[in-house]
C-alpha positions as CSV (number, residue, x, y, z in Angstrom):
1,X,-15.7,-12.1,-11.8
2,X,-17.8,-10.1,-9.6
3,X,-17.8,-12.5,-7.2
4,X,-14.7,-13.0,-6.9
5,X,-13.2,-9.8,-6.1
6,X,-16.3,-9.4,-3.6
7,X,-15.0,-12.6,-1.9
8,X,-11.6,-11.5,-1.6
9,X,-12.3,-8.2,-0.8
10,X,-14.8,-9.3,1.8
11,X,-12.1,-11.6,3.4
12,X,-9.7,-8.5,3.7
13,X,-12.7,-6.7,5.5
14,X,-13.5,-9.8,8.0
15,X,-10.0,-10.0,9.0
16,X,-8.9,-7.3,9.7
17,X,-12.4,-6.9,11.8
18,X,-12.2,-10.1,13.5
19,X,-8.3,-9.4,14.7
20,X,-9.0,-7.4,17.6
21,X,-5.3,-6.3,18.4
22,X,-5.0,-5.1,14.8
23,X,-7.7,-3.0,15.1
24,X,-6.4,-1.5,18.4
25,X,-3.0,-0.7,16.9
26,X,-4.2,0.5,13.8
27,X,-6.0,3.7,15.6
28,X,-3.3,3.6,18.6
29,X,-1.0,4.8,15.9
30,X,-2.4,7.5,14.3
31,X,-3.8,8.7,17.8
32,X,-0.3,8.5,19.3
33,X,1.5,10.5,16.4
34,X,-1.1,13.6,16.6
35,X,-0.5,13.6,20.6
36,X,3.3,13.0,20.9
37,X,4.0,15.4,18.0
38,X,1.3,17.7,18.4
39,X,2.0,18.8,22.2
40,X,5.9,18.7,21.5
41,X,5.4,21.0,18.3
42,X,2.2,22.7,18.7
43,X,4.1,25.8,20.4
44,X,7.0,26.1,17.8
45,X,4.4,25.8,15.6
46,X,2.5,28.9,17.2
47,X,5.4,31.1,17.8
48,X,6.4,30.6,14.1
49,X,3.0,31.8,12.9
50,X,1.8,29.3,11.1
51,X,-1.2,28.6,12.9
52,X,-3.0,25.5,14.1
53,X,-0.8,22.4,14.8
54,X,-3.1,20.1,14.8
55,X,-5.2,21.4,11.7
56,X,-1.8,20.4,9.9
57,X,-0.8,17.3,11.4
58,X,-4.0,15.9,10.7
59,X,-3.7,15.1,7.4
60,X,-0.5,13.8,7.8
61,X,-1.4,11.7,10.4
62,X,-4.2,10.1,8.0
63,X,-1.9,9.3,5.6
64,X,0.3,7.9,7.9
65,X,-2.3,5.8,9.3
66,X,-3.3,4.4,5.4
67,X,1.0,4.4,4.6
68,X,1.7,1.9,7.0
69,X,-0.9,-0.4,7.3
70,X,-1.8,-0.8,3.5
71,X,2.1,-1.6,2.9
72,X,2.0,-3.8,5.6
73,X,-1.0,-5.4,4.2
74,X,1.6,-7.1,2.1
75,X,2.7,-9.5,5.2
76,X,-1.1,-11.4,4.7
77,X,0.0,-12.1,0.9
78,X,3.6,-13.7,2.3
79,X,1.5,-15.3,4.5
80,X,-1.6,-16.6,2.1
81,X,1.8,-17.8,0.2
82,X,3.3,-20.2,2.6
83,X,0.4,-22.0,4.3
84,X,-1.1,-22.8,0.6
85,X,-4.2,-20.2,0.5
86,X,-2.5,-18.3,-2.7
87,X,-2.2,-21.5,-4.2
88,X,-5.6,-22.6,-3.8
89,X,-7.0,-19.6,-5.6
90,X,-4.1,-19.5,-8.2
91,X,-5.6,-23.1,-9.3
92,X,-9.3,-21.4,-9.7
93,X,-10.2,-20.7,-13.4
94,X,-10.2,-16.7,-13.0
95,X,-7.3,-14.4,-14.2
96,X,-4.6,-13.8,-12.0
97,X,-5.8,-9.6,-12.3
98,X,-8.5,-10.0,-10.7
99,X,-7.8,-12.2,-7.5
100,X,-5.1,-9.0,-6.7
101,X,-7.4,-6.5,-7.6
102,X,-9.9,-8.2,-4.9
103,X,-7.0,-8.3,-2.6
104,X,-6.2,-4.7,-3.3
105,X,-9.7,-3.5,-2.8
106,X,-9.8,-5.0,0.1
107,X,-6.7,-3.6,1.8
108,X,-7.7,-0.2,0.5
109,X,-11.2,-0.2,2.1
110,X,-9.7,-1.4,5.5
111,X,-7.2,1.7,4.8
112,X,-9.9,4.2,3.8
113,X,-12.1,2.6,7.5
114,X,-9.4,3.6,9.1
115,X,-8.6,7.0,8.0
116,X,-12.3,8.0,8.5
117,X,-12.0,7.0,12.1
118,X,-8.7,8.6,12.4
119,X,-9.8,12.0,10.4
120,X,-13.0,11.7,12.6
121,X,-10.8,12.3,15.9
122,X,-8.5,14.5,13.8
123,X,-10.9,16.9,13.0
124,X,-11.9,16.6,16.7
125,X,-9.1,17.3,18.5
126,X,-8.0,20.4,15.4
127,X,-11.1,22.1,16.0
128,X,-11.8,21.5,12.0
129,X,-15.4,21.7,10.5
130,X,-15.1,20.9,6.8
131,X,-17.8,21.2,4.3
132,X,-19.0,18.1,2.7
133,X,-17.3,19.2,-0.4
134,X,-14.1,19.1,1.2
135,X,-14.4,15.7,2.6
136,X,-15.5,14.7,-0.8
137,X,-12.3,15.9,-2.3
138,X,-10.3,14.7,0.7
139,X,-11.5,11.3,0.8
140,X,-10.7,11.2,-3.4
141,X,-7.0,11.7,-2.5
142,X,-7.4,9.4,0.5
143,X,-8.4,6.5,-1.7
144,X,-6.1,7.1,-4.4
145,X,-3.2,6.6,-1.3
146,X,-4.9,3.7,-0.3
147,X,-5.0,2.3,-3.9
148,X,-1.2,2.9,-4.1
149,X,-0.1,1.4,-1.3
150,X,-2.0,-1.5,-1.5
151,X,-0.5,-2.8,-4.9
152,X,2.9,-1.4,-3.4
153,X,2.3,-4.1,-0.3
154,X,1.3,-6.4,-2.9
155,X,4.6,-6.0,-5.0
156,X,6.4,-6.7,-1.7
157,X,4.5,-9.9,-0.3
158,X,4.5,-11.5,-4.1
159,X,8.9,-10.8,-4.0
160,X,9.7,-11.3,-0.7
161,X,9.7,-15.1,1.0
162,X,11.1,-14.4,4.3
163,X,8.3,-12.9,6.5
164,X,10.9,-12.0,9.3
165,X,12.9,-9.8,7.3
166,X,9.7,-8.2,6.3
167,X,8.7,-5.8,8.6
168,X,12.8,-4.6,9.2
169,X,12.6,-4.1,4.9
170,X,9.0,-2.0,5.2
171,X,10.4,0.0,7.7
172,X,13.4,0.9,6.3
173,X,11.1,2.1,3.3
174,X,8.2,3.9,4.8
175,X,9.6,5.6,7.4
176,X,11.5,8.0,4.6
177,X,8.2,8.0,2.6
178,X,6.4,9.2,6.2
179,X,8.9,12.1,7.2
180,X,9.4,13.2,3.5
181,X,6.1,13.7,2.5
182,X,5.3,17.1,4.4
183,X,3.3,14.8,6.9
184,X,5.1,16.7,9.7
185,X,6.5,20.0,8.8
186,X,5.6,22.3,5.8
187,X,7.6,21.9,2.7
188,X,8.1,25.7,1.9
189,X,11.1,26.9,3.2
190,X,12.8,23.3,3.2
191,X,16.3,22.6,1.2
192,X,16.2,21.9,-2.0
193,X,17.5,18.2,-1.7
194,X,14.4,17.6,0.9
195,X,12.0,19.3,-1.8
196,X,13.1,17.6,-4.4
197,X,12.7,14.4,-2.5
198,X,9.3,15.1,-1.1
199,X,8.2,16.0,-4.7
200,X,9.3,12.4,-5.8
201,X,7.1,11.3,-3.1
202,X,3.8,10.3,-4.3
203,X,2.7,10.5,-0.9
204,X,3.5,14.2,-0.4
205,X,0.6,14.9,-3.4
206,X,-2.0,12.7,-1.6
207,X,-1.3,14.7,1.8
208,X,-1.1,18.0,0.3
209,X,-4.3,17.4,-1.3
210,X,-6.2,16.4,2.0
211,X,-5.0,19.3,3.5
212,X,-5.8,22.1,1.0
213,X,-9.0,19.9,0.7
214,X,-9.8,20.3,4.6
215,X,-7.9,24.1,4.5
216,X,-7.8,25.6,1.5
217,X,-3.8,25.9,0.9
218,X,-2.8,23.8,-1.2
219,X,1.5,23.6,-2.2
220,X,0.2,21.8,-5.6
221,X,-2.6,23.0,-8.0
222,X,-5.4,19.9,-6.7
223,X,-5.6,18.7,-11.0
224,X,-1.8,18.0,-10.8
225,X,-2.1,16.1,-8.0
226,X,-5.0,13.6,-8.7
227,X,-3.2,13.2,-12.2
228,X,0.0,12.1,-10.5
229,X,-1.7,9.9,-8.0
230,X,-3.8,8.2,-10.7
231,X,-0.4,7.3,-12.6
232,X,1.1,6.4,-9.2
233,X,-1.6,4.0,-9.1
234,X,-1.7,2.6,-12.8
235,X,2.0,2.2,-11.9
236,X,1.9,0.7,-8.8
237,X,-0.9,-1.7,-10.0
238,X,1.0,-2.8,-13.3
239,X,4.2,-3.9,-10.9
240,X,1.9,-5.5,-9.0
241,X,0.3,-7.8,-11.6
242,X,3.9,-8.4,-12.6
243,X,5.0,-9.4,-9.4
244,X,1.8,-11.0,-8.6
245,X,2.2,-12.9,-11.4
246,X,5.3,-15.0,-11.2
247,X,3.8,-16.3,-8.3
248,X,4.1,-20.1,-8.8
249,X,1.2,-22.5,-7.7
């Protein structure tokens, strides 16, 4: 069993590496997010007193970074699905649980690559030095996003079969995840209907919690939000082996 998730997991890594473009866009991204929106709010940011732009977009700009292209990630699965890959490894004699957790592995380490790349010029370009400590804690919440976007892209390559509408139907659901998560502005002082729609958010908890990792303000005690990532997770994953499984060879 061990090999198998190292083989699917290794694919995930290889492709992603070997895809040149996708690489490029994958740090464009990010990169382009902390410039376009730091300089344009960096001064309201100042004159409002809340400090360092960039220390707080950071984060945000991680997560965005692992929102995106783990849900996306679910586009290979649609794929793998109609040119007869999925179908080849449905027939092998292993349970169906462990060719997605493979998958999902995989996505999550390409995820986690790319927001230590990203947080790398983050950090940079905020003037941040964290403790290893803090990056510890950070990159726990950083995987735990990863984790639960990757069964989420899962759920939507095993349901969907039309890989044109895909990318208009993943839009039209992370953007909202994205911009209500606290990614981009702080949540105190929002309405109540954006608070209580960011608190729905399981991406808000992962963000928070790399930013009071890497700052030390936290909006959520840092307990309360690994315990509702890890259910996030247990959650996503369970839809995901349901999905995953009516998969026909």
């Amino acid at each position: 069993m061990i090999d198998v998730l190292y083989c699917l997991w290794l694919r995930q890594i290889r492709g992603f590496l070997r895809a040149r473009g996708r690489v490029i866009s994958a740090l464009a991204q990010p990169f382009l997010f902390l410039i376009a929106l730091g300089l344009g709010f960096a001064p309201v940011f100042r004159k409002a007193g809340e400090g360092n732009y960039f220390a707080f977009l950071a984060p945000g700009v991680i997560g965005a970074g692992i929102l995106f292209n783990a849900v996306y990630s679910g586009s290979d699965l649609l794929w793998d699905r109609q040119f007869g890959f999925i179908k080849e490894t449905l027939v092998a004699p292993v349970p169906r649980l462990w060719i997605l957790l493979g998958r999902a592995l995989g996505v999550a380490s390409v995820a986690l690559l790319q927001a230590l790349l990203v947080g790398l010029l983050c950090l940079i370009v905020g003037n941040v030095l964290p403790s290893a400590g803090q990056i510890g804690l950070a990159l726990l919440f950083t995987l735990l996003i990863a984790l639960i976007f990757a069964f989420f892209g899962s759920i939507l390559g095993s349901i969907m079969s039309n890989a044109q509408s895909f990318s208009q139907i993943v839009n039209f659901i992370v953007t909202p995840l994205f911009y209500l998560s606290g990614a981009v502005f702080p949540l105190e002082g929002q309405t109540t209907f954006i608070r209580a729609l960011a608190f729905c958010n399981p991406l808000t908890y992962g963000i928070d919690g790399m930013r009071g990792a890497l700052s030390g303000h936290f909006i959520f005690p840092p307990a309360l939000s690994l315990l509702i990532l890890t259910l996030a997770t247990v959650l996503s994953a369970s839809f995901a082996q349901m999905a995953f499984s009516r998969i026909r060879p």
